[in-house]
N, C-alpha and C positions, 0 to 999 in steps of 0.2 A: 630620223629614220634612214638606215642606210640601203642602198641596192641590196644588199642579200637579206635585207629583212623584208624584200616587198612581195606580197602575194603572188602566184604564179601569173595570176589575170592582170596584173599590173603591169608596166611597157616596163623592159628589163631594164632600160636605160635611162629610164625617170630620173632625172636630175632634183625636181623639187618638187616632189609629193608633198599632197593636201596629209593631216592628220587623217586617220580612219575616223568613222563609215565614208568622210565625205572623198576619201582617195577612189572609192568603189565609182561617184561619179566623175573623177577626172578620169581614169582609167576607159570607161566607158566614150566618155568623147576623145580621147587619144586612140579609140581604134579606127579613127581616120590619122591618116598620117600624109599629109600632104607630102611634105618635103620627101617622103620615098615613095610614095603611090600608091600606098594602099590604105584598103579598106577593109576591115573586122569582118564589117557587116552587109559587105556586097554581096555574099550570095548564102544562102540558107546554109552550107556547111561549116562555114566559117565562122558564121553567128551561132550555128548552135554549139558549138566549140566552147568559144570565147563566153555566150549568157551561160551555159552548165557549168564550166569552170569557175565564172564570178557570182554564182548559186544562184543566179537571176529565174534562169527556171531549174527544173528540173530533169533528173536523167529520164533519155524516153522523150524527150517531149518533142513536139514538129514545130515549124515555122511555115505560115503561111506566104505565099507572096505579099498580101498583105500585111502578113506581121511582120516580114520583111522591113515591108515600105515602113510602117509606121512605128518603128523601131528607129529607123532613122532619119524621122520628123522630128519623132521628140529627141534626138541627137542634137539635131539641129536648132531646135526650137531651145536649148538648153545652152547650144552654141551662142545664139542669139542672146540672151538673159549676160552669159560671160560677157560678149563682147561690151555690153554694159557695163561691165564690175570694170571695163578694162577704160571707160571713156567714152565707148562709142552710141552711138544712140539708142534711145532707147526700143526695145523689140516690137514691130508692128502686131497687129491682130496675125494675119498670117502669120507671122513669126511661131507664137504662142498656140496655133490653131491644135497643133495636134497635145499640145501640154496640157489643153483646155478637156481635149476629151478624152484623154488618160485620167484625169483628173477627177472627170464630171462622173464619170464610170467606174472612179475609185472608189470599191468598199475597204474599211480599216477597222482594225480591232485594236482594243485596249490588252494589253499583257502588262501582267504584272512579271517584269525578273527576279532573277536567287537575290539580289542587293536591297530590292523594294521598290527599286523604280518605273516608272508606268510608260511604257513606249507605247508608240501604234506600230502596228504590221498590218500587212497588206492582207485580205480577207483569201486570198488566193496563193498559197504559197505555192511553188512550183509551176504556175503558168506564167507563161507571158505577163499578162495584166498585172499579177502580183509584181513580175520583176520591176514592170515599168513605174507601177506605183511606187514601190521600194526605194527607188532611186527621189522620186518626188517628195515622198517623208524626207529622207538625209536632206535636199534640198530645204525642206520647210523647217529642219533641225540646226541646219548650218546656217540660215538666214536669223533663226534667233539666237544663235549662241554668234553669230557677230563670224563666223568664222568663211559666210559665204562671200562676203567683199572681198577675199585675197584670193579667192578661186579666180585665174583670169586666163583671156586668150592672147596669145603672142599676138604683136603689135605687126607681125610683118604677116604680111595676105602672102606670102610665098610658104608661110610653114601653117599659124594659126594653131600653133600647140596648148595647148591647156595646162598653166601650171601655178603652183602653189606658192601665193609671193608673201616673204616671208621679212621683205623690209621693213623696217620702220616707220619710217613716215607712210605704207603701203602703198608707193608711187610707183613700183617694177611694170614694167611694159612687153618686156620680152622675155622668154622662155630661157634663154642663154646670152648673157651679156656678149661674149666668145664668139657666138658667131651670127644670130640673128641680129642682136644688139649691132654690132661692129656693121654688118650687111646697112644696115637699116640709115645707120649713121652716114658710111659712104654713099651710099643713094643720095640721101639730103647732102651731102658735101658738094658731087659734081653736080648736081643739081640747081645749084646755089652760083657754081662756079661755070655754066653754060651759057 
C-alpha cells in the first residue's frame, strides 16, 4: 500500500500500514503522536473531525466529555494489548477496563455481504458505541486471521508509534529503523559505554 493510497483518516506519512479494516485501528491509535505532541482526540473538535472522517460515527453527531474520556481509554487500553504483540507485558485489569465495557455494552449484528460472507457490525451505526465497537470486531478479526500479532507499538517510549511489521521472522520493534531504531540503539551504546 502506498502513501497516496492511504485513506484521508490515515496519518499521511504512515510508513507501514496494517492491510485494511485492521489500518482503521492503527490509524486510530496514531492520533496520538508523541514525537510531535499531539493529540486527535484531546478535545471534542478534533475527535469529531478525525471519528466522522474514519466513519467511526456519524455526521451531526456530539462527543460528550465523557465520550471524550472514554474514547481515549479504549486508545489506551488497545495501546496496552500492542505493547504485548510488541514484548512488553502483559495488559493489567485496568489496562483493559474501558475495552471491558465497550465490549460488555456491545450489541452486534450478523450481515450477510453482496460476496456471501457473514460479518458482525455494530448494532449502532453512527454512534459512538457503534464506532468503538467497530474497532473491537477488526480487532477480534485480526486476532483470528493471525494478522493482529504484527500490529505493534514502537519500542522507544519517546515516540510509541503503532505500526505494521511486516518482517519475516515478525521480530521489528521499531516504527522506523532510520531514526527511532538508530535513536534506540545509541541510547544502549553510551549506555553500555558509561
Amino acid at each position: 500500500m502506498t502513501a497516496t493510497a492511504l485513506p484521508s483518516w490515515a496519518p499521511p506519512d504512515e510508513r507501514r500500514p496494517a492491510p485494511e479494516p485492521l489500518l482503521l485501528v492503527q490509524a486510530f491509535l496514531n492520533t496520538l503522536d508523541l514525537d510531535l505532541g499531539t493529540d486527535l482526540l484531546a478535545d471534542a473538535s478534533s475527535a469529531l473531525a478525525w471519528l466522522t472522517d474514519a466513519d467511526l460515527i456519524g455526521p451531526g453527531a456530539t462527543l460528550t466529555a465523557h465520550d471524550l474520556g472514554l474514547t481515549r481509554q479504549v486508545r489506551a487500553g488497545i495501546r496496552a494489548l500492542l505493547s504485548h504483540n510488541s514484548g512488553g507485558p502483559a495488559p493489567s485489569a485496568g489496562d483493559l477496563q474501558a475495552l471491558s465495557v465497550v465490549a460488555e455494552a456491545c450489541l452486534a449484528r450478523l450481515a450477510l455481504d453482496g460476496s456471501g460472507q457473514l460479518r458482525l457490525l455494530p448494532q449502532f451505526p453512527g454512534r459512538l458505541e457503534g464506532g468503538l465497537v467497530r474497532l473491537l470486531l477488526v480487532i477480534r478479526d485480526a486476532q483470528l486471521d493471525g494478522t493482529w500479532q504484527r500490529l505493534k507499538i514502537c519500542s522507544n517510549d519517546d515516540c510509541r508509534w503503532s505500526f505494521y511489521d511486516r518482517s519475516r521472522n515478525r521480530q521489528g520493534t521499531w516504527c522506523d529503523m532510520a531514526s527511532c531504531g538508530n535513536r534506540m540503539k545509541n541510547r544502549r551504546f553510551r549506555a553500555r559505554h558509561r
